[in-house]
N, C-alpha and C positions, 0 to 999 in steps of 0.2 A: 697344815700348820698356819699360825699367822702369813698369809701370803706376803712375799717379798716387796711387791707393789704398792699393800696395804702398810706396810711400815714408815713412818715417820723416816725420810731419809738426808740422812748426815751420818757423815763421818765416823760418829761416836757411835751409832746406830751399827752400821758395817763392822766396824772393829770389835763388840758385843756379839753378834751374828758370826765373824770370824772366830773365836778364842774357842779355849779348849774346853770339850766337858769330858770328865772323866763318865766310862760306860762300865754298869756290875751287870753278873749273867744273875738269873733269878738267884741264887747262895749265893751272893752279896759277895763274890769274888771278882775283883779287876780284870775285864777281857779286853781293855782296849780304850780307845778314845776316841771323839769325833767333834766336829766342829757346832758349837752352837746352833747355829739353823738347823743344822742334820739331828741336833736330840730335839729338840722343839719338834720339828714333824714327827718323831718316834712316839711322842709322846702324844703328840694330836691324832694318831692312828691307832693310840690304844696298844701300841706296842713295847710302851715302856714309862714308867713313873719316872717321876723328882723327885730327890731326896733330897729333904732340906736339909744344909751343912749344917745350923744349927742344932736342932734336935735329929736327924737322920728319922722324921718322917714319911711317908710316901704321900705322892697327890699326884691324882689325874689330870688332865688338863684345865679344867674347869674349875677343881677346888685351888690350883698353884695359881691362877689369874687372881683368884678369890682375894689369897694371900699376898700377892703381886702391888695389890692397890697400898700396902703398906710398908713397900721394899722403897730403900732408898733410892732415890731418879735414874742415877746412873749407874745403875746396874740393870736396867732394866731398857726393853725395846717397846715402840706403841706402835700401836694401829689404829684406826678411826676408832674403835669401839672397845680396843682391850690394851691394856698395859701387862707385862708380861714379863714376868723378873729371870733375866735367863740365867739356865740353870747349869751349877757347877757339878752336878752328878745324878745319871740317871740313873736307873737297876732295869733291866727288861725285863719283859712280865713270862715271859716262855722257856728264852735261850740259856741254858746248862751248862754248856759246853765249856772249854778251854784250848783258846788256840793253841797249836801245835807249832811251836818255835824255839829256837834255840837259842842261847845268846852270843849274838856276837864277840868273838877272842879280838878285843883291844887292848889297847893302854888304860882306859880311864875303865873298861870291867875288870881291869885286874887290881886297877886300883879300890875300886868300888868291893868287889869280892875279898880282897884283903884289907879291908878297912881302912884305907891312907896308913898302914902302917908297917912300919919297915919288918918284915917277915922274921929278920934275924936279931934284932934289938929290942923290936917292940915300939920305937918313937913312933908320933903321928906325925906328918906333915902336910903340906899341900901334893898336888899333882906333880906340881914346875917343879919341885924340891924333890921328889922320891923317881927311882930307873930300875928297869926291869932286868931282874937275873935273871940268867937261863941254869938252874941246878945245872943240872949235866952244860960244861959250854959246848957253843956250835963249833969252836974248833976243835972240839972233838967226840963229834956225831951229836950234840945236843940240836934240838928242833924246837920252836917256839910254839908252844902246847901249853894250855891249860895246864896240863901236869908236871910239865915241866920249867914251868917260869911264875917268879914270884916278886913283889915289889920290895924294894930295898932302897935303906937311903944312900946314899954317895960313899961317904967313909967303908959302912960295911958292905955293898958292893966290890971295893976297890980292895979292904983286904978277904974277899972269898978269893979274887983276881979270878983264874984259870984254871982253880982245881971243883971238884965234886963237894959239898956239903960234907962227906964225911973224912975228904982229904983236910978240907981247911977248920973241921971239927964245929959248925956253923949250923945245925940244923933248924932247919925253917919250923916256926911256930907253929903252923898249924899245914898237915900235908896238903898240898894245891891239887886241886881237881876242880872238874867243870862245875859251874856253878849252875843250879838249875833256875828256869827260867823267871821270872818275876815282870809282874806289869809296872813298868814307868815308862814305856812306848818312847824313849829316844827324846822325851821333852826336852830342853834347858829349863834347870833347876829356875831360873828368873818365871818361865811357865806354868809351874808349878804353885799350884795351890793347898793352902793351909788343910783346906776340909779333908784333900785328897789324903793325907798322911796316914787317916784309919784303914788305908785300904790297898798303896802299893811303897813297895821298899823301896831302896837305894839301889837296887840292881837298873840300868836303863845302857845302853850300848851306842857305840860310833865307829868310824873305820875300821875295818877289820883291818890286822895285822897279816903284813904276809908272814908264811909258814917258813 
């Protein structure tokens, strides 16, 4: 890659070199992310193209510098002899696969999996506004599971109270189950970039919940 020594160094430079780029396995599907310098070398190895956010074309190392000289300043990193507009998503030229992961069972996937919205009403709301029911409650053998817990806003929360969905006659919108996996690798949405949207959902995960 651009060698780290050869980079014009400031601030702005490091922080560019730090941020995130989104990584597609060669089927243009989300396997992950990595830091800017780490896709710049991927790509100076031949191991992985740029895709331009704009047009989602691919370029080697050599034609993106090309392009580079026309990117606006600050998006971009220099070296004695190249300017180098660093890139918000790369596709690798080999790698197939799909990592093998699950999503973590928190508060904000179950919020994410049930859409911000109250399972038993249908409102939307934020996170801080909607609380998680446990269908079956813990005080009486209910477990906090994927299956069995769903987001609820306060009101209809409070009157399901302590019975089962078919005691309080309440049944959740759509049946809860594990959500399957999806790349948004744990970013904060503030991290997240516009280009990235063609490529990974709203599923991304935090604390696990205990059981």
């Amino acid at each position: 890659m651009i060698p780290d020594a050869a980079i014009v160094s400031t601030a702005r430079a490091e922080a560019l070199l730090s941020a995130h780029t989104l990584v597609l396995n060669r089927h243009w599907l989300a396997v992950g992310f990595t830091q800017a310098r780490r896709a710049i070398s991927l790509v100076y190895e031949e191991a992985a193209k740029v895709i331009a956010p704009e047009t989602y074309t691919l370029h080697d190392f050599n034609s993106w510098a090309d392009l580079s000289r026309h990117a606006p300043t600050q998006e971009c990193v220099r070296s004695v002899r190249i300017v180098f507009r660093v890139p918000e998503i790369i596709i690798l030229t080999s790698y197939s696969g799909m990592p093998r992961a699950s999503v973590a069972f928190s508060r904000r996937n179950l919020c994410i999996r049930d859409r911000y919205a109250c399972q038993f009403c249908g409102v939307r709301l934020t996170s801080q506004e909607l609380t998680i029911d446990h269908l079956v409650p813990r005080s009486r053998g209910g477990h906090a599971t994927w299956e069995n817990c769903v987001i609820a806003c306060v009101p209809c929360n409070e009157r399901k109270g302590n019975r089962t969905p078919e005691e309080a006659h309440m049944k959740p919108l759509r049946p809860p189950k594990r959500p399957r996996w999806a790349p948004s690798f744990g970013i904060p949405l503030k991290h997240r970039r516009e280009s990235w949207e063609k490529f990974i959902s709203d599923v991304y995960w935090d604390i696990e919940l205990e059981p």
